[in-house]
N, C-alpha and C positions, 0 to 999 in steps of 0.2 A: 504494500500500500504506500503512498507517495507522504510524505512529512508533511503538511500543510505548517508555513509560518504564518505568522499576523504581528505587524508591524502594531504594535496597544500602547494605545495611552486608557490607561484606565478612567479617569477624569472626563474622558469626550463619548459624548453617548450613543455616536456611528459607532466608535469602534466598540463598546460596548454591546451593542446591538448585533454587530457581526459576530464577535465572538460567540456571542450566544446562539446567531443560528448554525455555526460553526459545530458548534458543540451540537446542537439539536440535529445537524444530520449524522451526528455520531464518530467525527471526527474528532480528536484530541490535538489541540495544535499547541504547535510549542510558541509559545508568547514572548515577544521580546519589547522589554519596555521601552523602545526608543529615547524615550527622554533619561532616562537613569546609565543605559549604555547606546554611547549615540553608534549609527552605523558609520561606517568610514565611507571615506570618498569610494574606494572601488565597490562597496557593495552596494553604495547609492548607483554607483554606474550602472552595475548589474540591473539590479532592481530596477532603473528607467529601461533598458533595456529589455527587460520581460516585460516590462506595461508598456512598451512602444513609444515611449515618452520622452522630450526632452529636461532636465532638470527643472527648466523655466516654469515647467508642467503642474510640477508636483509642490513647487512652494502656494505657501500659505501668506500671503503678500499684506491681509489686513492684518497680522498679528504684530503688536505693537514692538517686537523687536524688530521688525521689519522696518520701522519708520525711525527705530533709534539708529540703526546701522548704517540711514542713509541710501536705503537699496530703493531701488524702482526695476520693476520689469522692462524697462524699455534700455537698462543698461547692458551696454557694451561689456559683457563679461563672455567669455570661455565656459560652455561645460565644464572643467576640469573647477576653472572660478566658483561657477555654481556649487560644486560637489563638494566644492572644501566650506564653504559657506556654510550648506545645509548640515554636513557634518559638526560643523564647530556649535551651529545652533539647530539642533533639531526639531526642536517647537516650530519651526520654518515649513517642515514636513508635512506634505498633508497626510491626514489619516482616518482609517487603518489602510494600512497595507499588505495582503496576503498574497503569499506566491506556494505554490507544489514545486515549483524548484525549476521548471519548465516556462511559467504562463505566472502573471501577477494582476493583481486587480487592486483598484483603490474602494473601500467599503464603502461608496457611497455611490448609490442609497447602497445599503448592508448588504440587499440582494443581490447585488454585483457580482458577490463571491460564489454563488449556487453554480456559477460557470466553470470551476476549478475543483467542484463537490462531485460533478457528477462524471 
């Protein structure tokens, strides 16, 4: 059977919400708290890479670190820029994030994930 991750913030009520239909089609996933251990730049790689995404993709732009650091989406950065970004602040991330290791979906809405369940 394939590992299912989920990118959780316990605090935000999508991923909350995914996890538990996660759990409800009988999957056990291994939960990683993003904000306690942030992912590194290559795994954010990866991770855009399975959601087909560019890093620009997956920030979280209203969140008020966002506005202290100075960032805007229309900036002139490098992926690689982005990656070390999202890593050094993860709250940046949008969430949840689930992947089988193959294929990644962002839990929103929660049902997103029933396409990596089945």
């Amino acid at each position: 059977m394939t590992m299912i991750k989920i990118y959780h913030n316990p605090r935000c009520s999508k991923s909350r919400e995914t996890l538990k239909l996660i759990r409800e089609y009988g999957t056990q996933p291994e939960i990683i708290e993003y904000l306690k251990v942030a992912p590194t730049p290559e795994e954010l790689k990866n991770l855009c890479r399975l959601l087909g995404k560019k890093p620009i993709e997956i920030i979280r732009a209203k969140e008020k670190v966002f506005q202290e650091l100075g960032l805007s989406l229309d900036d002139n950065r490098s992926d690689e820029e982005w990656f070390k970004i999202l890593s050094t602040n993860p709250v940046l991330i949008e969430r949840p994030i689930v992947t089988d290791g193959q294929r990644a979906v962002i839990g929103r809405p929660p049902e997103a994930v029933l396409e990596l369940l089945k």
